[in-house]
Backbone as XML, in Angstrom:
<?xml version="1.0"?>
<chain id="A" units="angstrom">
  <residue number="1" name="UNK">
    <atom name="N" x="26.434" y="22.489" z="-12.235"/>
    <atom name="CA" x="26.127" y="21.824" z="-10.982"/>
    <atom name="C" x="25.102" y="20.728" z="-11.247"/>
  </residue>
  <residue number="2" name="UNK">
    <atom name="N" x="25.836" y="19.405" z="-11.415"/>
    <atom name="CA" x="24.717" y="18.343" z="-11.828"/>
    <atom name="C" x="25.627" y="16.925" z="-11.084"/>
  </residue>
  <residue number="3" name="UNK">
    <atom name="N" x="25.209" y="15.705" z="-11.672"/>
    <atom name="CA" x="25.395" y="14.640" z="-12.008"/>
    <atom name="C" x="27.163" y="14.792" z="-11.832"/>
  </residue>
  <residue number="4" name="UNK">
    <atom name="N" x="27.405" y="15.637" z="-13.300"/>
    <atom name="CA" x="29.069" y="15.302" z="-13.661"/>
    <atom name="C" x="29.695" y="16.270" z="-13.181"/>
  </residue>
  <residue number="5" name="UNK">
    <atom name="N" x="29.140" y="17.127" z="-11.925"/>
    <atom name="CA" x="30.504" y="18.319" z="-11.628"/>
    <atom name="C" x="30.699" y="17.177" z="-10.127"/>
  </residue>
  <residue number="6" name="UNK">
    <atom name="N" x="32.133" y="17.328" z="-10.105"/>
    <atom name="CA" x="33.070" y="16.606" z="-9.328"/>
    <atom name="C" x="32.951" y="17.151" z="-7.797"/>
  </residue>
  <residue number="7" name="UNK">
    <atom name="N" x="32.595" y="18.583" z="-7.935"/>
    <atom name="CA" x="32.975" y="19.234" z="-6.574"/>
    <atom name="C" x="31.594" y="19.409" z="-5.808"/>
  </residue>
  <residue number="8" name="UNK">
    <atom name="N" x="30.495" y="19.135" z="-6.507"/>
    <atom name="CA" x="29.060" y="19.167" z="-5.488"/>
    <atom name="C" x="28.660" y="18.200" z="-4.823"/>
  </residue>
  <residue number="9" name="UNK">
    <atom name="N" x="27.628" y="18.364" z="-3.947"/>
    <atom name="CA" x="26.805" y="17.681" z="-3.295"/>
    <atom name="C" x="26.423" y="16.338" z="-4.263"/>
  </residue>
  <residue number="10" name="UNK">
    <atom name="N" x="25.540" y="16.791" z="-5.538"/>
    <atom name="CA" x="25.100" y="16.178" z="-5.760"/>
    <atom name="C" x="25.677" y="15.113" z="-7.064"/>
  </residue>
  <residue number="11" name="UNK">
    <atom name="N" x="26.700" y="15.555" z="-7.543"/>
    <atom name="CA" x="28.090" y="15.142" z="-8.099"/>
    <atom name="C" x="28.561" y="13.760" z="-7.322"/>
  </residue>
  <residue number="12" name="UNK">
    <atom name="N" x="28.912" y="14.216" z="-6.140"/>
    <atom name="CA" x="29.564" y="13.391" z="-5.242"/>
    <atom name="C" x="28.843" y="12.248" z="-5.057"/>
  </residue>
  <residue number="13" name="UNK">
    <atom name="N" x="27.590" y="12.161" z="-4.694"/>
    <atom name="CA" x="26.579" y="11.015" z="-4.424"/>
    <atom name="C" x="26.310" y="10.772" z="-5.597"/>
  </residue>
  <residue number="14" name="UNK">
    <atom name="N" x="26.353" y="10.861" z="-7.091"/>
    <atom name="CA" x="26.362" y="10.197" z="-8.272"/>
    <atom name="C" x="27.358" y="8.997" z="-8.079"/>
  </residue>
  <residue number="15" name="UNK">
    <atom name="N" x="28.609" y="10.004" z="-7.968"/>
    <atom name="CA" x="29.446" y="8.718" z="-8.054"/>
    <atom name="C" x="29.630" y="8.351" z="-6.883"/>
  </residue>
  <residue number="16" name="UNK">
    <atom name="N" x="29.373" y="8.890" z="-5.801"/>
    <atom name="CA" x="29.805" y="7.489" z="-4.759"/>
    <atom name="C" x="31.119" y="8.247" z="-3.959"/>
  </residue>
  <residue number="17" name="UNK">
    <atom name="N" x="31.738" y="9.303" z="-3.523"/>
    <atom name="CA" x="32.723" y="9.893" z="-3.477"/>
    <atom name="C" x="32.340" y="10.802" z="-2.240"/>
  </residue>
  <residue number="18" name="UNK">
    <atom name="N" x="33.626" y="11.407" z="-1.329"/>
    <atom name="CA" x="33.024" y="11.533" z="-0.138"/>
    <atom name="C" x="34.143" y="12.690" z="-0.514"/>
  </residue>
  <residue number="19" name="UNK">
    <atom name="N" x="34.062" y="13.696" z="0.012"/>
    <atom name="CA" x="34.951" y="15.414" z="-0.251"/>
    <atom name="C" x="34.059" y="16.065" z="0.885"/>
  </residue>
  <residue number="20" name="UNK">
    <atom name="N" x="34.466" y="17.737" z="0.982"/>
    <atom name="CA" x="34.168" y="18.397" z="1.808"/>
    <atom name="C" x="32.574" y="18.996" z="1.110"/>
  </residue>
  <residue number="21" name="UNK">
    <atom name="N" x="32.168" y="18.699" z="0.043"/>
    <atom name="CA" x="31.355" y="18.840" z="0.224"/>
    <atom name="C" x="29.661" y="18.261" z="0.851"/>
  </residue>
  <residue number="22" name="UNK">
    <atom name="N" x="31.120" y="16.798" z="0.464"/>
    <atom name="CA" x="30.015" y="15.913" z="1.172"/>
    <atom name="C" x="31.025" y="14.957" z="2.222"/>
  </residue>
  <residue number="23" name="UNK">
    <atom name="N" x="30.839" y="15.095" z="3.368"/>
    <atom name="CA" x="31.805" y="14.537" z="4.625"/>
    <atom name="C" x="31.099" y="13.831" z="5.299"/>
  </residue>
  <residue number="24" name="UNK">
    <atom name="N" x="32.061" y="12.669" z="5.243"/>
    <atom name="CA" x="31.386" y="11.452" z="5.976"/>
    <atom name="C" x="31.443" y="11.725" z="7.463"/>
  </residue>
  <residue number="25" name="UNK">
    <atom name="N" x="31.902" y="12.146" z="7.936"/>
    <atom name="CA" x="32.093" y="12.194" z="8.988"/>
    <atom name="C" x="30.440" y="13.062" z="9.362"/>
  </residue>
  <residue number="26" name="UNK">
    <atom name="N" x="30.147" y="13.512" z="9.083"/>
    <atom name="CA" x="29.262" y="14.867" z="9.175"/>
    <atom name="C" x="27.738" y="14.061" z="8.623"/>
  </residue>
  <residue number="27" name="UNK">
    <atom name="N" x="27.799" y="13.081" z="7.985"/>
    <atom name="CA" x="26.268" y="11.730" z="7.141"/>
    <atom name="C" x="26.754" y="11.031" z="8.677"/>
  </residue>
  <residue number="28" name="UNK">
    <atom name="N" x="27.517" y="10.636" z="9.098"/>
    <atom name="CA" x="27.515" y="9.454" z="10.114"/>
    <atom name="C" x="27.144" y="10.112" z="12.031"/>
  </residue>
  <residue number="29" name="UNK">
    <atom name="N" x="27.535" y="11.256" z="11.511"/>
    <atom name="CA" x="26.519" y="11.726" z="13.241"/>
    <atom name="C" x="25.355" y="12.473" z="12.912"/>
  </residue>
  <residue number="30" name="UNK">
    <atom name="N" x="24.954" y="12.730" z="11.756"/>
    <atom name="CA" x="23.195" y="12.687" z="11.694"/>
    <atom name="C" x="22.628" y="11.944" z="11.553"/>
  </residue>
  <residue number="31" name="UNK">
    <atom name="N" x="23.593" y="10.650" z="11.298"/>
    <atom name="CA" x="22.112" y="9.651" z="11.222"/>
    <atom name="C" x="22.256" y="9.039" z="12.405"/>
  </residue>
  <residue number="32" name="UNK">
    <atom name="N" x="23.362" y="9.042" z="13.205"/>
    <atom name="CA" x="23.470" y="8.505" z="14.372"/>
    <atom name="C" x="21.917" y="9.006" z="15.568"/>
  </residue>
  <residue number="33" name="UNK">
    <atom name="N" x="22.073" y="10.813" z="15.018"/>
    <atom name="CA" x="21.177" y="11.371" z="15.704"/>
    <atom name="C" x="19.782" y="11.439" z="15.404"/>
  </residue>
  <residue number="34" name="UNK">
    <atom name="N" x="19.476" y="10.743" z="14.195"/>
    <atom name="CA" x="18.155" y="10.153" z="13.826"/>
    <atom name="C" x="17.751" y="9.121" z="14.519"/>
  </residue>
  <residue number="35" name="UNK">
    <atom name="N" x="18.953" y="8.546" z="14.830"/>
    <atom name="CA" x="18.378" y="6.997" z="15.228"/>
    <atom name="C" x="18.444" y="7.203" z="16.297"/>
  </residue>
  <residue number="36" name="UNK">
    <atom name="N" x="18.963" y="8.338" z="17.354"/>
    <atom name="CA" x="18.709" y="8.335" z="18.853"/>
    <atom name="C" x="17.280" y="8.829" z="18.731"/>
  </residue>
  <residue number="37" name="UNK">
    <atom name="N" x="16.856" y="9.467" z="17.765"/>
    <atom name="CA" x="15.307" y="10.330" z="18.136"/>
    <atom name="C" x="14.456" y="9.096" z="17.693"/>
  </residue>
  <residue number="38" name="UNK">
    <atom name="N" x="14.738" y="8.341" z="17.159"/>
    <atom name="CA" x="13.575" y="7.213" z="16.905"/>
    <atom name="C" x="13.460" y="6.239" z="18.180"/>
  </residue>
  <residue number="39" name="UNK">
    <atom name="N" x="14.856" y="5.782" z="18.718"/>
    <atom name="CA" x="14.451" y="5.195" z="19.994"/>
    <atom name="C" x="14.194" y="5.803" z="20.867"/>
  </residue>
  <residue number="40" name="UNK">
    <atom name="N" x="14.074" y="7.225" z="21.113"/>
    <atom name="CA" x="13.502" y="7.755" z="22.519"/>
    <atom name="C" x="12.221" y="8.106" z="21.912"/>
  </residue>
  <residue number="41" name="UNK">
    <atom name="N" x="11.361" y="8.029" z="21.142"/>
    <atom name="CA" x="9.932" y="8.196" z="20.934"/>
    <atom name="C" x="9.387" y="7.503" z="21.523"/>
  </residue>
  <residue number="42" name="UNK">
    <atom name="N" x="10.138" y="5.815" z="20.882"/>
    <atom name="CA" x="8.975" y="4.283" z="21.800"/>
    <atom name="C" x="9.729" y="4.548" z="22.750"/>
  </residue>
  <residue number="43" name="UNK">
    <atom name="N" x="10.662" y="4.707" z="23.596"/>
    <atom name="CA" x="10.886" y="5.218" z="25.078"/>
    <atom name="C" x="10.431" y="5.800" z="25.797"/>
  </residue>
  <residue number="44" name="UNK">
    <atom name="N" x="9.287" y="6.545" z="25.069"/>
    <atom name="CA" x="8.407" y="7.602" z="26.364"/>
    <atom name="C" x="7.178" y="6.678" z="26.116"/>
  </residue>
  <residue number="45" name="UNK">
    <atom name="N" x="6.716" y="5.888" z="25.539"/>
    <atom name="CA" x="5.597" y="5.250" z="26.060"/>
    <atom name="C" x="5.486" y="4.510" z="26.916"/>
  </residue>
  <residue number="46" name="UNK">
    <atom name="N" x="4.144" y="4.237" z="27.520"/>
    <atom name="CA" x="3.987" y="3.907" z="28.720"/>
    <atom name="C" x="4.418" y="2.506" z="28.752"/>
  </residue>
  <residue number="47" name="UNK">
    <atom name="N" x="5.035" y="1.514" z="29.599"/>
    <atom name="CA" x="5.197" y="0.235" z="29.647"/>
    <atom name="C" x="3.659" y="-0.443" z="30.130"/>
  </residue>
  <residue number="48" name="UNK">
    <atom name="N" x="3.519" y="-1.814" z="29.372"/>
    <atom name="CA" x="2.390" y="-2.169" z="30.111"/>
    <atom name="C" x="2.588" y="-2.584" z="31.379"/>
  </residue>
  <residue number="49" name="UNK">
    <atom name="N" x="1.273" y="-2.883" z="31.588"/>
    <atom name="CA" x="0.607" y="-2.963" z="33.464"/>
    <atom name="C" x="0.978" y="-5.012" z="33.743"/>
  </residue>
  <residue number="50" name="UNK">
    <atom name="N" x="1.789" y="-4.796" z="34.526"/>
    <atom name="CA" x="1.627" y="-6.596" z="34.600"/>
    <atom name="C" x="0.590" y="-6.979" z="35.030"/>
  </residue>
  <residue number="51" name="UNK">
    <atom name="N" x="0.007" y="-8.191" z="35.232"/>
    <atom name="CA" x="-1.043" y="-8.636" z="36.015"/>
    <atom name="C" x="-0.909" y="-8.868" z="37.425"/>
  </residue>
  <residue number="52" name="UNK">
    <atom name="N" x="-2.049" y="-8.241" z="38.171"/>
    <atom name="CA" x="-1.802" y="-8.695" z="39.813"/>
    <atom name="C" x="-2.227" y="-9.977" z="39.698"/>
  </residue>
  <residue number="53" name="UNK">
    <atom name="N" x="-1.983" y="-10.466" z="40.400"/>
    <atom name="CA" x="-2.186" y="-12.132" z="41.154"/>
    <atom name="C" x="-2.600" y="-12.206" z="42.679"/>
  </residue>
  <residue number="54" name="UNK">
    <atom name="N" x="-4.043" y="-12.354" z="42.647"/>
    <atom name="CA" x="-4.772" y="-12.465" z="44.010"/>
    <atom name="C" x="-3.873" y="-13.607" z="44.990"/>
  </residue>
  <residue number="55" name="UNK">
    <atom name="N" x="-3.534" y="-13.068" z="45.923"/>
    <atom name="CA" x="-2.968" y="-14.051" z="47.133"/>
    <atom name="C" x="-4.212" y="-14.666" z="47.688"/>
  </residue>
  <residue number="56" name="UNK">
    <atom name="N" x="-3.669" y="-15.311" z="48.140"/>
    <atom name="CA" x="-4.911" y="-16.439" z="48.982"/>
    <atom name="C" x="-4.605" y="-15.880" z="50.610"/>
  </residue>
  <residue number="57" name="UNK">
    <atom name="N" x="-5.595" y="-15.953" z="51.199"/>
    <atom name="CA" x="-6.011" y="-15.658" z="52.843"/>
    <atom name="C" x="-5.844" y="-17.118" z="53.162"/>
  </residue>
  <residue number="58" name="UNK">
    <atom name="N" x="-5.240" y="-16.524" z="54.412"/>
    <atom name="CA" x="-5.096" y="-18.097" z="55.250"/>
    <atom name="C" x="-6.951" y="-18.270" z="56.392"/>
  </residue>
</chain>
């Protein structure tokens, strides 16, 4: 189980090769779901405060 076995994890990402042990399908909705948790972090912060603008009295 290294580099040159064909059927592992870590085999597979040597060369570049996508099998059941390593399924693309299965890399492409965790990172999908990484990247939803990174934009809802800066999503819960607070938006800033605009500036009021004093009206004038008649």
């Amino acid at each position: 189980m290294g580099k040159g076995d064909k059927k592992s994890e870590q085999g597979k990402r040597w060369r570049g090769s996508y099998g059941n042990s390593r399924n693309r399908k299965k890399i492409k909705t965790r990172l999908k779901r990484e990247a939803n948790k990174k934009h809802s972090v800066t999503s819960t912060e607070k938006p800033k405060a605009k500036k009021q603008t004093k009206k004038k009295e008649d």
